[in-house]
Backbone as a ProteinNet text record, in pm:
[ID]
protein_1_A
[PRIMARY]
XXXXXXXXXXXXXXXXXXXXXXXXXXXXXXXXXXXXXXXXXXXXXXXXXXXXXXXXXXXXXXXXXXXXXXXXXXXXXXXXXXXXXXXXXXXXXXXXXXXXXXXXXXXXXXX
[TERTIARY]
84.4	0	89	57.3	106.5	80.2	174.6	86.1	69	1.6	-44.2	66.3	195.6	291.3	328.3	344.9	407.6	344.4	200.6	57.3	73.7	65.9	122.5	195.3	348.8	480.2	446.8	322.3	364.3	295.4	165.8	61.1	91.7	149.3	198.5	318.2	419.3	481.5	455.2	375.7	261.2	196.6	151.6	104	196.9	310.7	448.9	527.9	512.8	542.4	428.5	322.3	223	217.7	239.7	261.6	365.2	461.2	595.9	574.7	533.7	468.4	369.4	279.3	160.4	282.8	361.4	484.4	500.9	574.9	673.1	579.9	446.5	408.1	348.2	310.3	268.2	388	479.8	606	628.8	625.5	625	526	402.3	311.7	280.4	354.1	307.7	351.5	457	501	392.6	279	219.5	74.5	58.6	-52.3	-63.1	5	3.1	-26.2	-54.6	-86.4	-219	-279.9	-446.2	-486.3	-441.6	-537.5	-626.5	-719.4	-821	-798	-709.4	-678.5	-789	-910.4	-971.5	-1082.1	-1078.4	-1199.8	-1137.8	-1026.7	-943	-810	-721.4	-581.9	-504.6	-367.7	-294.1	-226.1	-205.8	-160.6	-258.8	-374.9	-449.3	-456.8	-497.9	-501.9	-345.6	-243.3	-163.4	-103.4	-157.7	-166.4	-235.5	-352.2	-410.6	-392.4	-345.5	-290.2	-151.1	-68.1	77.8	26.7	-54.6	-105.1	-207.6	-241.2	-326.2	-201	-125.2	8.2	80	118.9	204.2	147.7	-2.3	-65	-92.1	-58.1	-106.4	34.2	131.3	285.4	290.2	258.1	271.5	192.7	45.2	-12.8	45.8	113.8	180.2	292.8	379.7	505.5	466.4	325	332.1	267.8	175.5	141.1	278	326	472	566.2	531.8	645.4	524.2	414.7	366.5	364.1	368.5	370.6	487.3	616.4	676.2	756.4	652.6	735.7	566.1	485.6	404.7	467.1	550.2	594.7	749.6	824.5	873	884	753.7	720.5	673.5	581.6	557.6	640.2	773.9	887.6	924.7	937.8	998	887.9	794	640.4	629.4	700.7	647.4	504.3	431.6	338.1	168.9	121.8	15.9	-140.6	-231.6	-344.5	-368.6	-353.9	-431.3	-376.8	-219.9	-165.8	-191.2	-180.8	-218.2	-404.1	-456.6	-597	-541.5	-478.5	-479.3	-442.1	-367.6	-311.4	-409.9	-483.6	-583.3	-666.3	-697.2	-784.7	-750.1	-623.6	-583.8	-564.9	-507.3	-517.9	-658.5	-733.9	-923.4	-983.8	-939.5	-972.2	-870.1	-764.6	-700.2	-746.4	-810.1	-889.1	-1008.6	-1068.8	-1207.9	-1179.2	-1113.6	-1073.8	-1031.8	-925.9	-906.9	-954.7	-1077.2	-1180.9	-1331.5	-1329.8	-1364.2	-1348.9	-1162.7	-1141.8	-1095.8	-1030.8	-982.2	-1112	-1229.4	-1332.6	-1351.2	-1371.6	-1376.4	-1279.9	-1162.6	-1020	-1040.1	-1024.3	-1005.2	-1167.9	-1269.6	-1405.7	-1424.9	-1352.3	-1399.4	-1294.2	-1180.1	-1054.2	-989.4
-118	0	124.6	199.2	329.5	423.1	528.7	604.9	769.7	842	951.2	1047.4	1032	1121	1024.5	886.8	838.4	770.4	811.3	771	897.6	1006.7	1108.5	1137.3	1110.4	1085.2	991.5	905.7	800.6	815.9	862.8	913.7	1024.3	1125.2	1259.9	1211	1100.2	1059.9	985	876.6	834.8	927.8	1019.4	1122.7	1209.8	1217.3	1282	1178.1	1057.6	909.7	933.7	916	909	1026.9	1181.5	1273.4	1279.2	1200.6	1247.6	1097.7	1024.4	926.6	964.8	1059.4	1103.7	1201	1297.9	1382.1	1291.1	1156.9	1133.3	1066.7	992.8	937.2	1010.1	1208.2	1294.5	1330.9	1374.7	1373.3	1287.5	1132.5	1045.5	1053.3	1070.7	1076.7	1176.6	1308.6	1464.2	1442.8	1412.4	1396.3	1314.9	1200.8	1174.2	1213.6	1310	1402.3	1477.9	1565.5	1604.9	1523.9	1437	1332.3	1318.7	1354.9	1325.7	1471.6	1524.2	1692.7	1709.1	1750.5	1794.7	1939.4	1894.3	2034.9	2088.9	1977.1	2062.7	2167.9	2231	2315.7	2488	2442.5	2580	2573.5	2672.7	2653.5	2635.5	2588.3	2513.4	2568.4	2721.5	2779.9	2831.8	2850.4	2896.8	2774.5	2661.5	2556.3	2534.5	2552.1	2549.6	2626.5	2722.8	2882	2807.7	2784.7	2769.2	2654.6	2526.2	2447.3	2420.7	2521.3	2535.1	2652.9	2764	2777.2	2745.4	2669.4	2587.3	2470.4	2432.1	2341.2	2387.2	2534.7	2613	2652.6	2686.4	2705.1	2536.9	2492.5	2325.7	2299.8	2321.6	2284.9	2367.9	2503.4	2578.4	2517	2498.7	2492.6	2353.5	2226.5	2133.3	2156.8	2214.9	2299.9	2349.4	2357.9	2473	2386.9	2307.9	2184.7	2096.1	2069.4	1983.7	2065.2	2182.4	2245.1	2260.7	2253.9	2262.1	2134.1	1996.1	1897.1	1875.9	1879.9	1882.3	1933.3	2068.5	2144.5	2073.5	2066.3	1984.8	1851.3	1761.8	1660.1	1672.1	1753.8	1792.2	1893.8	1953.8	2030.9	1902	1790.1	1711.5	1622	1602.2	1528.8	1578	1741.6	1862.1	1894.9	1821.5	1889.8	2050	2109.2	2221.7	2261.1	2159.6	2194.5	2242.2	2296.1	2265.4	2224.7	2212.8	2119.9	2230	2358.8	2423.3	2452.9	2400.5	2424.6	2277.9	2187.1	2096.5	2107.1	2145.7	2174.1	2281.6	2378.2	2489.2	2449.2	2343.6	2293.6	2152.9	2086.5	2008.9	2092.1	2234.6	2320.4	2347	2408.3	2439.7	2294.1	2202.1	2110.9	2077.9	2063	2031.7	2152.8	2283.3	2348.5	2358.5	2301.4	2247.6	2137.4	2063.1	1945.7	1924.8	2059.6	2056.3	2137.6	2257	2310.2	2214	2125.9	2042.2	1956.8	1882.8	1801.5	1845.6	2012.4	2069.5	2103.6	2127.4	2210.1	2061.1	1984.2	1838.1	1818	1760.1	1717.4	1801.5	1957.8	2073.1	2084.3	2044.6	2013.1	1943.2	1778.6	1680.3	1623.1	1659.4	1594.7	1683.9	1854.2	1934.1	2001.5	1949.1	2006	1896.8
0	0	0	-109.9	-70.7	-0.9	29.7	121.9	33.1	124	36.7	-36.4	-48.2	-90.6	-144.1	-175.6	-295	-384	-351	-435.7	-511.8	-458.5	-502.7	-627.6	-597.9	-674.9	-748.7	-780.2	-848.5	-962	-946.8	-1023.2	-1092.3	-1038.6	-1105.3	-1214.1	-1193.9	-1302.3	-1370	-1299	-1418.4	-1541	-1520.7	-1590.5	-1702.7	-1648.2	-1715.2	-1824.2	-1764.1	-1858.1	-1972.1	-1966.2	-2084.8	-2135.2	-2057.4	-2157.8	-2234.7	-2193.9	-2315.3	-2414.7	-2362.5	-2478.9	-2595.5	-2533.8	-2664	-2751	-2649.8	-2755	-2858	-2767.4	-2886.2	-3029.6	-2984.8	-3124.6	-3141.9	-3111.6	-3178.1	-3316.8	-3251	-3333.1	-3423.2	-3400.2	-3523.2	-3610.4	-3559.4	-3697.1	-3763.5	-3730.4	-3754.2	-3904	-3990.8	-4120.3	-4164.4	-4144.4	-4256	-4256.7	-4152.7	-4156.7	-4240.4	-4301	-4431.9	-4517.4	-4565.3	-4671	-4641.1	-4549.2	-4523.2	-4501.3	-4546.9	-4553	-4671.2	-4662.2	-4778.6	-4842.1	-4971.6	-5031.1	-5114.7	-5109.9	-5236.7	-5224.6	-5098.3	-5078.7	-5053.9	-4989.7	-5017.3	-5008.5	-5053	-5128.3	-4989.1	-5051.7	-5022.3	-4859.5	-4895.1	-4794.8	-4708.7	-4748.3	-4619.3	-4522.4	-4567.9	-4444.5	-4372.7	-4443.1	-4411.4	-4299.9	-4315.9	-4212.7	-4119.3	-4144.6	-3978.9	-3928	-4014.9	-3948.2	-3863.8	-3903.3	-3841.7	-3704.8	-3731.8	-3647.7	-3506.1	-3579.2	-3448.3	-3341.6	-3462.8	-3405.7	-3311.3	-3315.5	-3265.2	-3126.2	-3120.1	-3001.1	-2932.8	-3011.2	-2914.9	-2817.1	-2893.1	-2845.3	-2740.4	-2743.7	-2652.1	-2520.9	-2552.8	-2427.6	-2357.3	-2431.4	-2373.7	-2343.6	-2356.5	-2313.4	-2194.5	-2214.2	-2054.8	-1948.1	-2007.5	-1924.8	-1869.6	-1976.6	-1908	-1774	-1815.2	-1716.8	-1559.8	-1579.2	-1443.2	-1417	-1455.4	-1422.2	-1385.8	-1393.8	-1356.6	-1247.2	-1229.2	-1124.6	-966.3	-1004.1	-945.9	-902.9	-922.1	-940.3	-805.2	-869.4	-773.6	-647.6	-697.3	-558.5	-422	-467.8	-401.3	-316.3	-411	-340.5	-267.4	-237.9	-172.2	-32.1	-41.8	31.6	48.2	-132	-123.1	-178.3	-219.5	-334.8	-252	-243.6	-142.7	-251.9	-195.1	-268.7	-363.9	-350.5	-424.7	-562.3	-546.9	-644	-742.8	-668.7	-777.9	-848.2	-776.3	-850.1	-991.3	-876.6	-1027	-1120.5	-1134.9	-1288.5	-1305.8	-1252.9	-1312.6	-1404.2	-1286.7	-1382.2	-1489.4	-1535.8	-1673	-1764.1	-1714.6	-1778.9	-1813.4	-1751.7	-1808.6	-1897.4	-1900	-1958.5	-2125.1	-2086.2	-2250.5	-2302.2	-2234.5	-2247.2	-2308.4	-2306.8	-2335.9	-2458.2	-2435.5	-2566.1	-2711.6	-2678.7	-2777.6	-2818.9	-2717.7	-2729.3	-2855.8	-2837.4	-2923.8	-3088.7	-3056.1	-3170	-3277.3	-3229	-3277.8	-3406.1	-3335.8	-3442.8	-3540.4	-3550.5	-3638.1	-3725.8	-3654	-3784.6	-3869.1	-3783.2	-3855.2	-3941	-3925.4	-3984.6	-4102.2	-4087.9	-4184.2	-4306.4	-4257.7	-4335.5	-4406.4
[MASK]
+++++++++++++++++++++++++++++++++++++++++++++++++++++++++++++++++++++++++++++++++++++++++++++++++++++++++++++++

């Protein structure tokens, strides 16, 4: 049985393990995503625009997710982290969550 600080530690890197896992086979499959885009409704570079743009804001908001998970992660080992701080980043994390849960189907069903 664990106890509450390394249920803690274990789960929070649990979480950091599968996020740099979705990275990495995001990264592997990002090259043959281009091969499944629908060029024929509008030109080449506008989707292109908002698709490197939408990319660029995704990386970011996981860049920024990674770095509070991490500093969450070791704030806990440290028992500097207090509860409210780990909510605050569930919160942002659920609110990138829902955002992309959104914007994902609108991409990929209509472009």
């Amino acid at each position: 049985m664990l106890s509450k600080k390394q249920a803690k530690t274990f789960f929070i890197g649990g979480t950091l393990v599968t996020f740099l896992i979705f990275i990495g086979l995001t990264i592997y499959s990002f090259p043959e995503s281009n091969d499944q885009t629908n060029y024929e409704e509008l030109t080449e570079s506008a989707i292109f625009s908002f698709y490197w743009m939408l990319t660029l804001f995704h990386v970011i908001h996981v860049l920024v997710g990674l770095v509070i998970l991490i500093s969450i992660y070791f704030g806990i080992k440290k028992k500097t982290t207090r509860l409210e701080d780990v909510e605050a980043s569930a919160a942002f994390w659920h609110m990138c969550d829902l955002f992309w849960l959104l914007l994902f189907p609108i991409i990929y069903l209509f472009f």
